[in-house]
C-alpha positions as CSV (number, residue, x, y, z in Angstrom):
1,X,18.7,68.0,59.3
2,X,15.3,69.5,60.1
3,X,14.9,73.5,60.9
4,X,14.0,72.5,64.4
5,X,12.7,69.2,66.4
6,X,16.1,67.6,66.0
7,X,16.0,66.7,70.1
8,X,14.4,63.6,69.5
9,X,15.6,60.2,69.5
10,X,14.1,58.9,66.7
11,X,15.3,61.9,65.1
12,X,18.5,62.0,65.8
13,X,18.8,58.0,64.7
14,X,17.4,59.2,61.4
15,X,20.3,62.1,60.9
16,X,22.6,59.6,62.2
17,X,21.6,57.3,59.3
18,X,21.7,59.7,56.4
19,X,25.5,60.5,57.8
20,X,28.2,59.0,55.7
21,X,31.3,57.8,58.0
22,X,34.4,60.3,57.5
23,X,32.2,63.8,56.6
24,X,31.5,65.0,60.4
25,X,35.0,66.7,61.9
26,X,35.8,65.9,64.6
27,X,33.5,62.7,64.6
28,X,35.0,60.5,62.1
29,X,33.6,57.7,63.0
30,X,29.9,58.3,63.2
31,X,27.6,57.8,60.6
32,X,27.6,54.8,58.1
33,X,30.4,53.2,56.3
34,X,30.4,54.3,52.5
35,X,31.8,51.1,51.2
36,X,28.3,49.8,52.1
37,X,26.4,51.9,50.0
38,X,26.9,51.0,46.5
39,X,27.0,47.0,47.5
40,X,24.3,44.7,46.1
41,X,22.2,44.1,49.0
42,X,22.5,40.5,49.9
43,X,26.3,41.1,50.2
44,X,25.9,44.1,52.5
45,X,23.1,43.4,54.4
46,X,24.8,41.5,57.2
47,X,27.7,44.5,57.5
48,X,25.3,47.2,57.1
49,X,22.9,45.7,59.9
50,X,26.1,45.4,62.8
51,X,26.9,49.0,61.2
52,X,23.8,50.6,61.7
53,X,23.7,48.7,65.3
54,X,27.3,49.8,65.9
55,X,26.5,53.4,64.6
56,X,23.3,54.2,66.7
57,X,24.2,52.1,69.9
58,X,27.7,54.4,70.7
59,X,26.1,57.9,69.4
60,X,22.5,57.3,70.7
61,X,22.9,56.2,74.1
62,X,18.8,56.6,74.3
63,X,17.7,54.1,71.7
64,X,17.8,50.7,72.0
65,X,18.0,48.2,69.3
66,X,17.8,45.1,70.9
């Protein structure tokens, strides 16, 4: 996360992306799921994509992806 500036949406999409599902307390289900990570990208894309949809749409009420 940055120093300061963290307010804004695009932002806070960005630190929501670099999170790795499991590694916030208390918010163990935001970020992105790490069994996605290390997958060749034409077998994860389609998971990763509703992930990333999934991720931003119920912790960034603000953004819209559609």
């Amino acid at each position: 996360m940055k120093a300061s500036g963290n307010g804004t949406p695009e932002t806070c999409v960005q630190n929501l992306l670099k999170t790795i599902r499991g590694e916030v307390p208390y918010e163990r289900l935001k970020g992105i799921d790490r069994t996605l990570i290390d997958r060749p990208s034409e077998l994860a894309a389609p998971d990763l994509v509703a992930d990333v949809q999934w991720v931003v749409e119920t912790s960034e009420p603000r953004v819209s992806l559609s």
